[in-house]
C-alpha positions in Angstrom: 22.5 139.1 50.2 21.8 135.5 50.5 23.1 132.9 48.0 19.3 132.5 46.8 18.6 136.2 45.8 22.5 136.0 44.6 21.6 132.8 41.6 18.2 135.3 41.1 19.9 137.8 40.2 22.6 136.1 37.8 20.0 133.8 36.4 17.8 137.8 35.4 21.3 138.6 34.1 21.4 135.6 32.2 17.8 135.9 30.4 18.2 139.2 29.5 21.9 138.7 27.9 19.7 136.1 26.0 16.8 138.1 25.0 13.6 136.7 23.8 14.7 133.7 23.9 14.8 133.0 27.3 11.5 135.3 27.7 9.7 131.7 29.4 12.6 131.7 32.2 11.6 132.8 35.3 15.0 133.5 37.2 13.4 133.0 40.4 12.2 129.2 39.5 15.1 128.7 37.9 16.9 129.8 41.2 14.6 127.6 43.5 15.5 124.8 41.2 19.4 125.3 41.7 18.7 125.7 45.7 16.7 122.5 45.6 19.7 120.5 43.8 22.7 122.3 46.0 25.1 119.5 45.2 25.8 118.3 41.9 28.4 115.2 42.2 29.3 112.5 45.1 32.4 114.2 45.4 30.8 117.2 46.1 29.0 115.6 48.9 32.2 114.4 49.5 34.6 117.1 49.9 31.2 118.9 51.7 30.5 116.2 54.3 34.4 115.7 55.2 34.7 118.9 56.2 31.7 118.5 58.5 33.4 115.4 59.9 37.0 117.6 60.7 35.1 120.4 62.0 33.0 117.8 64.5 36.6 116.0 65.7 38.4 118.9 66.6 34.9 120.1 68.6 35.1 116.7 70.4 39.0 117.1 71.0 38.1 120.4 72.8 34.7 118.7 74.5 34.0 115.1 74.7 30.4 116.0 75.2 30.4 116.8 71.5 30.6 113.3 70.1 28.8 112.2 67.1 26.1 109.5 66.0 24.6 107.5 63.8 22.0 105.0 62.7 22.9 102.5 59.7 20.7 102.4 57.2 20.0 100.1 54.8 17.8 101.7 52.0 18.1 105.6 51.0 14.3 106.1 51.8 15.3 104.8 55.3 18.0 107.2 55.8 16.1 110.1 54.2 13.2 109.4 57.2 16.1 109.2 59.6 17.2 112.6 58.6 14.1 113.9 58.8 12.8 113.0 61.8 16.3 114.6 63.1 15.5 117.7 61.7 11.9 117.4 63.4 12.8 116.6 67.0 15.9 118.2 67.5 16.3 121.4 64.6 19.5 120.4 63.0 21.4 117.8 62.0 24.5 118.6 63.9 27.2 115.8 64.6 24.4 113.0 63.3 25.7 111.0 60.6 24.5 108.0 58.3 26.3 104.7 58.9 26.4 102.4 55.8 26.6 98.5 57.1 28.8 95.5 55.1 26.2 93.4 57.5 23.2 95.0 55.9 24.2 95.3 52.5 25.3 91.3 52.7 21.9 90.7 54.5 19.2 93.0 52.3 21.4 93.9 49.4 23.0 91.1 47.6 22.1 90.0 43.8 22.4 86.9 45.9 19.7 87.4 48.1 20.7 87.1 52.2 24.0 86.1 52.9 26.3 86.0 55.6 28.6 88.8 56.4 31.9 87.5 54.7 32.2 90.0 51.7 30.2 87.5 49.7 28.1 90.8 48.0 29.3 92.3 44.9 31.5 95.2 45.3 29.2 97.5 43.6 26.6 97.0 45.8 28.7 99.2 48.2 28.7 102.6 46.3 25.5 101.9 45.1 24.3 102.6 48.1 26.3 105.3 49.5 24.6 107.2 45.7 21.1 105.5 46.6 21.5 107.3 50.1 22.3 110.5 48.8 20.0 110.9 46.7 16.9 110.4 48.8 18.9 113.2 51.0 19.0 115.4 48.4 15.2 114.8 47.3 14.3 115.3 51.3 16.0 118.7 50.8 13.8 119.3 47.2 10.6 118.7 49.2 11.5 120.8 52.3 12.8 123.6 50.4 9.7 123.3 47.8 7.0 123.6 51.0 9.0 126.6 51.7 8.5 128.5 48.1 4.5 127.6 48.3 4.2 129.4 51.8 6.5 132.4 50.3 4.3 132.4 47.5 1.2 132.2 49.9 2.0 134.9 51.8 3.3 137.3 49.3 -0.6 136.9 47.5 -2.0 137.8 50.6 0.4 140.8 51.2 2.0 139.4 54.8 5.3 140.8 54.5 6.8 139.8 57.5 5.1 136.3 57.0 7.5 136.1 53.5 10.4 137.6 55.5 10.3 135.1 58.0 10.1 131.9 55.1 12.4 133.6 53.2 14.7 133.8 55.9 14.2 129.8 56.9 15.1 129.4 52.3 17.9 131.5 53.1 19.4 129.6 56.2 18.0 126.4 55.4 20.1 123.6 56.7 20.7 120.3 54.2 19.8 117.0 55.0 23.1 115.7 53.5 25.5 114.9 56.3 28.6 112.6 56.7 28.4 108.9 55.6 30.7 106.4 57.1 31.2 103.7 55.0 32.0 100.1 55.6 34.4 98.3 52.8 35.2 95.2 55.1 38.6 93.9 54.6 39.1 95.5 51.2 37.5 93.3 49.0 40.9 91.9 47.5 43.9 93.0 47.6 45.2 96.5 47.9 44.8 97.6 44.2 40.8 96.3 44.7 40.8 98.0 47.9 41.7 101.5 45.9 39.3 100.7 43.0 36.7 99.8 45.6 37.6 103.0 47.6 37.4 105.5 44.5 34.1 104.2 43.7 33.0 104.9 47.2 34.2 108.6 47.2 32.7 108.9 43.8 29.3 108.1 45.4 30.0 110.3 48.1 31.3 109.0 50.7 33.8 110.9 52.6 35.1 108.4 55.8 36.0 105.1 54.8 35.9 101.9 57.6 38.3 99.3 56.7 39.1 96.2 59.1 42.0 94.3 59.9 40.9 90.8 58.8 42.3 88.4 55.7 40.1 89.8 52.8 38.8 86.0 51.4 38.0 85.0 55.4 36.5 87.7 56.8 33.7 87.4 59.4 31.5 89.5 60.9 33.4 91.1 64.2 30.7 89.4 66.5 31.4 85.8 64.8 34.1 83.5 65.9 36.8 82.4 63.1 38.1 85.7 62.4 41.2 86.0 61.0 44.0 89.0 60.9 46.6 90.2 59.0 49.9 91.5 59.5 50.3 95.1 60.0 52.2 95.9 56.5 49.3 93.9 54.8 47.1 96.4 56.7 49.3 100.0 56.0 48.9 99.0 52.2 45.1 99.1 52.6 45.2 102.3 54.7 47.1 103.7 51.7 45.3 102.6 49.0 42.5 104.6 50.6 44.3 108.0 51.3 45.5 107.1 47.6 42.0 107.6 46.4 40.8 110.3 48.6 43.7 112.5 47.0 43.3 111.0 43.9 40.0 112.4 43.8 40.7 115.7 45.4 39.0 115.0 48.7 42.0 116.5 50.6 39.9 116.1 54.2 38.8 112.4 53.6 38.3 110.2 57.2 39.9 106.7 57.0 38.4 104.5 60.0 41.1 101.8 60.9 39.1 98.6 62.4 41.0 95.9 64.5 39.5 93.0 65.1 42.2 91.5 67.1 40.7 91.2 70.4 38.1 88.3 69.8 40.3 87.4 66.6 42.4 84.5 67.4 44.4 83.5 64.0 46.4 84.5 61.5 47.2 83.0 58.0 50.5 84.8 57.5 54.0 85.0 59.8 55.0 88.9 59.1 57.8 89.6 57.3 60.8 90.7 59.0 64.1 92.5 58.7 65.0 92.9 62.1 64.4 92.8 65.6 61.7 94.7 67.1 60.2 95.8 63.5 56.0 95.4 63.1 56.7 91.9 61.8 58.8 91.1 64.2 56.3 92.6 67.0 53.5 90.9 65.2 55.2 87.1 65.2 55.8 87.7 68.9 52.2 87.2 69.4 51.8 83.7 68.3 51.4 80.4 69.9 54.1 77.6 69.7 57.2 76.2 71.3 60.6 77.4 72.0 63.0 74.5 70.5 66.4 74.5 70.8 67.5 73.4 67.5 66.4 70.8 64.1 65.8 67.8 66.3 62.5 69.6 67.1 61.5 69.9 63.7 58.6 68.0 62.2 58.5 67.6 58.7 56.7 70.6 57.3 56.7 72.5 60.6 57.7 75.9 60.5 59.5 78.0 62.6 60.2 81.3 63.0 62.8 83.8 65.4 60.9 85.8 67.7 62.2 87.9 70.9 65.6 85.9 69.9 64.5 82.7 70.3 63.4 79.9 67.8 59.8 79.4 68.0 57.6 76.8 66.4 53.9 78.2 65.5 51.2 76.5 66.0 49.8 75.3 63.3 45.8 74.0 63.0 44.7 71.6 60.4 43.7 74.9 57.9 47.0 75.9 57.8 46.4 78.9 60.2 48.4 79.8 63.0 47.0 80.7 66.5 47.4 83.7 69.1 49.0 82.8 72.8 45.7 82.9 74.5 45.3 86.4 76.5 46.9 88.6 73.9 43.9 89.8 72.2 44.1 93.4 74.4 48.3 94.0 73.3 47.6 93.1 69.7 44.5 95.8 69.7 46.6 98.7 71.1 50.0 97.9 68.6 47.1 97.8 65.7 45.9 100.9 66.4 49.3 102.5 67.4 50.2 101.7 64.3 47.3 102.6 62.2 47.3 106.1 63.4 50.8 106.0 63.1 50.5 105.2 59.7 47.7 107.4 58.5 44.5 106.3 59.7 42.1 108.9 61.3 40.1 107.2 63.5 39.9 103.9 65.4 37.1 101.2 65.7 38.0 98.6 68.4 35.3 95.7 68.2 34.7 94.2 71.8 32.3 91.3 72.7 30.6 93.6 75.4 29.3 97.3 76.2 32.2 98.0 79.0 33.1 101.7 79.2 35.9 100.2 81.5 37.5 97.7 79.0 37.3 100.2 75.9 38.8 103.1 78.5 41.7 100.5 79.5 43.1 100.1 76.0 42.0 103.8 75.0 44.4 105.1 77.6 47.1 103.0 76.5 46.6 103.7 72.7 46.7 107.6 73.9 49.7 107.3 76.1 51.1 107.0 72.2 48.8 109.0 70.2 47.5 111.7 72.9 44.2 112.5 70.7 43.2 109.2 69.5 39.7 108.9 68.9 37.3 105.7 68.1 34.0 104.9 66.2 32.2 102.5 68.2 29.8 99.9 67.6 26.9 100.2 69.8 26.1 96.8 68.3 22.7 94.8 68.2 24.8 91.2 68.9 25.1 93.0 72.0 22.5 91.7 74.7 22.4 95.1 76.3 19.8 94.1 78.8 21.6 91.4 80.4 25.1 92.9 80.0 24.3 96.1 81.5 22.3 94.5 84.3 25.5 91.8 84.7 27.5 94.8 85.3 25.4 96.2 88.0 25.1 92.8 89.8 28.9 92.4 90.0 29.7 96.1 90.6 27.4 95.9 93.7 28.4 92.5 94.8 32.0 93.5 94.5 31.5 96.7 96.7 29.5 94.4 99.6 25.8 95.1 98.6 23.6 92.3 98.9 22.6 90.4 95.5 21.0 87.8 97.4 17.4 88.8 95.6 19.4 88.3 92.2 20.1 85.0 90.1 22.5 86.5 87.6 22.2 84.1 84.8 18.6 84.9 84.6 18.6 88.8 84.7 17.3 88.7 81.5 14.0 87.9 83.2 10.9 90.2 82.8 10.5 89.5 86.7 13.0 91.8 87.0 12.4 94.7 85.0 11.0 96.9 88.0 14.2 96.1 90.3 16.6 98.8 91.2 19.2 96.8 89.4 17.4 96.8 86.4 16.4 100.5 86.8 20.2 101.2 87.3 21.0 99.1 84.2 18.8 100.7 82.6 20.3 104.3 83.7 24.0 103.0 82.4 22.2 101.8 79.0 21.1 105.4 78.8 23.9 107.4 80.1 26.6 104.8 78.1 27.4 107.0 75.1 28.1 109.9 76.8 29.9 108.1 79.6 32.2 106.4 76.8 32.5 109.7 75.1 33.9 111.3 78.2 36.0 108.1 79.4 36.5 106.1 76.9 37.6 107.8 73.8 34.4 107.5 71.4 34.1 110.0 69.6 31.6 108.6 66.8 28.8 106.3 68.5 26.4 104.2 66.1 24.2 100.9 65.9 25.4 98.9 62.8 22.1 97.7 61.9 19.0 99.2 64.0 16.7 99.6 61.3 17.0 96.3 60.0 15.6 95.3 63.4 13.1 98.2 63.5 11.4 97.0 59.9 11.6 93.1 61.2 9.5 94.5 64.6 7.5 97.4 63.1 6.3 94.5 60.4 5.6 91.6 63.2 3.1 94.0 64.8 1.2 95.3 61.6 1.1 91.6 60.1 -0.6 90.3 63.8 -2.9 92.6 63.8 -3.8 93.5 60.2 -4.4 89.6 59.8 -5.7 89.3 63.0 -9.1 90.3 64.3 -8.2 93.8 64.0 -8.4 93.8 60.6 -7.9 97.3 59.0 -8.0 98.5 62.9 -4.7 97.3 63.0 -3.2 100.0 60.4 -5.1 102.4 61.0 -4.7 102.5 64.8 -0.9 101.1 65.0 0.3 103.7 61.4 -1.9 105.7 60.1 -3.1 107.6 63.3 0.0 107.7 64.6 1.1 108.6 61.9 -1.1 112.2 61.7 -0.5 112.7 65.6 3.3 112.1 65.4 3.5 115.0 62.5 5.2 111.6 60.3 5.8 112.9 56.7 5.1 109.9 55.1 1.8 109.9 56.2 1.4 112.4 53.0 2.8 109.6 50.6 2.4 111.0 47.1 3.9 114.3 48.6 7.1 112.2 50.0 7.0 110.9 46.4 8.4 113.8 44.8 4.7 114.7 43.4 4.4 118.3 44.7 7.5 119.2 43.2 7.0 117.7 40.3 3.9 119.8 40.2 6.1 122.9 40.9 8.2 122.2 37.7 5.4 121.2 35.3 4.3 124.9 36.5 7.5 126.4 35.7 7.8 124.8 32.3 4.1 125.0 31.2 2.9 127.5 32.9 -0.6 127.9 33.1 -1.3 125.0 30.8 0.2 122.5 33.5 -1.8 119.6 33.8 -1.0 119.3 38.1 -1.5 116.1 40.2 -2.1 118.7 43.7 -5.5 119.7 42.5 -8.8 119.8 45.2 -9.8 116.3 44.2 -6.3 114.6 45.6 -6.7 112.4 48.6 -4.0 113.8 49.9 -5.6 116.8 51.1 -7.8 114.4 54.2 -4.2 115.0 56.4 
């Protein structure tokens, strides 16, 4: 018996231990209503969602052509059309997650209105999302699940059983559209006691992997802007802690923590590590910076600092900010300790920003993280800062260059050019753009592939073209052709607004409750009914 015909049953149990005064309760609204609202709490969707994520590593350990995706989103209605589309073009919603972006939330979410991605936002504005989110994918689940009851209904009135057996069956096996969010909490937002309290909230929400990056909390950057600045690895492991500290806290025993290093394109630090002795993290941190070797105090400045690395006395480098620098070159060493050490230390998952698409660089510092750590696995940023059009064809020209083929018909700084669009290198560019995610699945480690902020980008575009042509001399051509139709042709949901709204189920429950003295919005004179 399904878990539907299982809550009709206790719910006929329940009215009838009542008596007359539950005589109004029909058990199997009541039931629809509790299949409708499957999960209660965030942590629900929590503990739910984490398991999905576990499940969906260990499938990729086995089969690297099982890697997951996602799109970020930056409003819940965006990620509840996301999630339905999904369901649309492909039947399921297997290994496709939600990504929640720092970037977007600074950008579109702020109290502040825009602002740069430097953990400037309010803190809350995180988990207010992550609950935002759900909800619209719970309320996409209410409206599927509601269509469903009105075509049971339908075709038990006109006595098609195997019409209701095969709904029922689709109620009975329905598939939510809640699925795994990764979140983004920056650098912490403070220390690690605000990166806990920051962390509990986001569980609370409902979030069940957390993303949390290697950079000083009050100077972080975005990871494609210069002036990034790390911290040392203990600073770091606190952070990571404070996290697992909250999942447990919380009871989400499966919770993902995603450890981001930005060290390849991050050049500074504003701490020297602490160290005890030789060889320790602090001591294999220090060994990274920039300075001079002195032989004793003759060679010290007033207010220079110095510090003993590899056994030698070294004087940082310091710049005018007080920061200390990187030896130039290192960027690659200091991402593979970082994440030795994260996993080591109990992160989950790795996120390696890069300056470039390259399945080759990732693969070169994936294969020496996993000479360490033999399963580790990355979320990557398939990232919009990316010019993947003249990266990609960049690749191709120096690839075939390299093995003899002539480029002569080819000015590489300008492959960006329309004029070539119709090439063979672009049409092999455009073949490595296509093929990337799987190819960096299979070499490179990915196991998670998503765009930080496509949809930003999508509403920006989407908006360009309605506003020049609505405006234009199309006039109210220029929604009905570019939306509307398209729209009804495409099968878009949305295109039945007031449905999307929540009205039809609404209608549903003023049924339940009233009964036949419902006063319903569905009626033959809605406009709705035209689609």
């Amino acid at each position: 018996m399904s878990a539907y015909q299982d809550a009709i049953q206790q719910i006929a149990q329940l009215r009838q231990q009542n008596g007359d005064a539950w005589s109004a309760i029909n058990p199997e609204s009541a039931a629809r209503m509790r299949a409708q609202n499957r999960f209660h709490t965030g942590l629900d969707i929590a503990k739910y969602t984490a398991k999905i994520m576990r499940a969906d590593m260990a499938a990729y350990d086995a089969d690297s052509s099982q890697y997951t995706q996602s799109l970020g989103c930056w409003h819940g209605f965006v990620g509840q059309q996301k999630l339905i589309a999904i369901k649309k073009h492909f039947g399921t919603t297997k290994r496709k997650y939600l990504y929640l972006s720092g970037w977007m939330i600074a950008a579109l979410r702020s109290e502040f209105g825009p602002l740069p991605d430097q953990s400037m936002h309010e803190k809350t504005a995180v988990p207010a999302l992550i609950e935002e989110l759900y909800t619209f994918l719970k309320q996409a689940d209410a409206r599927e699940l509601g269509g469903l009851f009105r075509e049971l209904d339908a075709a038990k009135a006109a006595g098609d059983s195997a019409k209701a057996a095969a709904v029922q069956s689709k109620i009975d096996n329905f598939e939510t559209h809640v699925v795994p969010i990764i979140a983004d909490i920056d650098a912490g937002f403070g220390n690690e006691e605000a990166t806990y309290l920051l962390a509990k909230k986001m569980i609370e929400a409902g979030a069940c992997a957390i993303q949390i990056e290697n950079q000083v909390s009050d100077e972080k950057q975005c990871g494609h802007q210069d002036g990034k600045v790390t911290v040392p690895h203990a600073d770091f492991l606190a952070k990571i802690n404070a996290v697992r500290y909250a999942f447990l806290e919380l009871g989400v025993d499966d919770g993902i923590i995603v450890a981001r290093t930005d060290s390849l394109g991050a050049g500074l630090t504003k701490q020297i590590a602490v160290t005890n002795k030789p060889g320790d993290l602090g001591d294999l941190y220090n060994s990274f910076l920039d300075g001079d070797v002195i032989s004793g105090a003759d060679d010290i400045a007033n207010g220079d600092v110095v510090v003993k690395a590899n056994g030698k006395l070294l004087k940082p480098k310091r710049l005018a900010s007080g920061l200390f620098q990187f030896k130039q070159g290192s960027g690659v060493d200091r991402v593979v300790l970082d994440c030795i050490t994260s996993l080591q230390h109990g992160a989950d998952l790795l996120w390696i920003e890069t300056e470039k698409p390259h399945v080759g660089q990732i693969a070169e510092m994936v294969n020496r993280i996993r000479e360490v750590v033999p399963n580790a696995k990355l979320v990557y940023n398939n990232s919009p800062s990316f010019n993947w059009t003249l990266n990609f064809r960049q690749q191709v020209f120096d690839a075939w260059k390299t093995a003899g083929k002539d480029v002569s018909a080819y000015d590489r700084a300008l492959l960006m050019s329309a004029d070539y669009d119709a090439t063979e290198l672009a049409l092999e560019a455009d073949n490595r753009i296509r093929t990337f995610q799987a190819d960096a699945a299979r070499e490179a480690g990915i196991f998670h592939h998503l765009i930080t902020l496509p949809t930003y980008h999508t509403a920006a575009l989407s908006t360009d073209n309605l506003a020049k042509e609505y405006f234009g001399a199309a006039g109210m051509l220029g929604y009905v052709e570019g939306v509307q139709r398209k729209e009804i042709r495409q099968g878009i949901a949305c295109v039945k607004h007031q449905n999307m709204s929540g009205s039809d189920v609404g209608d549903d429950h003023k049924e339940y409750f009233s009964g036949e003295a419902a006063l319903k919005a569905g009626g033959a004179h809605n406009t709705m009914n035209q689609f």
